[in-house]
N, C-alpha and C positions, 0 to 999 in steps of 0.2 A: 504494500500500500504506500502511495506520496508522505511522506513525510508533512507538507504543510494541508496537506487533505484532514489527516490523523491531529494535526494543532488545531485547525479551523474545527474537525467535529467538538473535540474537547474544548473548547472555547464557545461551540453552541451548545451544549453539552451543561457549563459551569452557570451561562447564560437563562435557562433554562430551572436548573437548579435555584436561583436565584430568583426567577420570577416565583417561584411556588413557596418559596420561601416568606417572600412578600404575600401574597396571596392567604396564608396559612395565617401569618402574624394580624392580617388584617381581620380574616374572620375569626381571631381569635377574640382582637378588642372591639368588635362589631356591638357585640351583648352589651357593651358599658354603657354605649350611647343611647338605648332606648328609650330613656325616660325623659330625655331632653325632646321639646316642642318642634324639633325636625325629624323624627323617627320616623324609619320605612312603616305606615299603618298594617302589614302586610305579617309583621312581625321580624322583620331581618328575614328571610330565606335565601337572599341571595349565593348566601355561601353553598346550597344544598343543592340549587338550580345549577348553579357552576359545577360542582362536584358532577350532577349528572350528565352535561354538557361535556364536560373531557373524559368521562368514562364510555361515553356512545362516539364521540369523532374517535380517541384512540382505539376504541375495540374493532371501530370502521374500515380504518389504515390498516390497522394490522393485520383485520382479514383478507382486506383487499391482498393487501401484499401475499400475504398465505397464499389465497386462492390462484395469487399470479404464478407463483413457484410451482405448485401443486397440481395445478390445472395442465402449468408447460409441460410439467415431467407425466403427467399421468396421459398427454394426446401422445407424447415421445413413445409413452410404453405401449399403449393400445394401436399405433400404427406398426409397430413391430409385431405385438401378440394378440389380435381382437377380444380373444376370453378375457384379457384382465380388465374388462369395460366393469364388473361388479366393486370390484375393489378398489379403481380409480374413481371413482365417483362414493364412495364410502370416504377415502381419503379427503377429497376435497370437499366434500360436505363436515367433514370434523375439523377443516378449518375455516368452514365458515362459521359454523360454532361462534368461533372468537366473538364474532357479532351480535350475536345473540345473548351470549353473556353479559357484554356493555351494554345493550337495550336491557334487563332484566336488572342489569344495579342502576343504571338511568330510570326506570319506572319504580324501584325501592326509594331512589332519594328523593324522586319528584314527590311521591307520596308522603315523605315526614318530613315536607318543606312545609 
């Protein structure tokens, strides 16, 4: 791998880190301010709606990505062998999973927002 490819990931990487870090500290001190005459009427949720939000785009990505892997190698194998049509499509459905999983903690946090 490039050498400044490997500094720039880790760089978006620390970046990254950083944002959630913010993130975390701020719905921590979110509770304090409720009692002050600008409070979300809603009760603060915002932190749960966000939580739900990058649990359904990341689980999205990452299946995408899966399915892109999964799918190449399993048309690779099935052009070669037609019988393994059961088991490549078994495959690639267990990662689209991934997706599925992020909608289902997306729909738990929306619900105890």
């Amino acid at each position: 791998m490039f050498p400044w490819l490997r500094r720039g990931l880790r760089a978006f990487n620390a970046v990254i880190a950083l944002a959630a870090v913010v993130l975390l500290v701020c719905a921590v001190t979110a509770g304090s301010a409720q009692g002050t005459a600008t409070a979300d009427p809603s009760g603060g949720n915002w932190a749960a709606l966000l939580g739900a939000a990058i649990a359904v785009a990341s689980s999205a990505i990452g299946a995408g990505i899966a399915v892109a892997y999964t799918g190449a190698a399993a048309l690779a194998a099935m052009s070669e062998r037609p019988e393994l049509f059961g088991r490549a499509i078994v495959i690639v459905g267990l990662a689209e999973g991934i997706a599925i999983y992020g909608l289902v903690i997306g729909i738990i946090l929306i619900g105890r927002a």
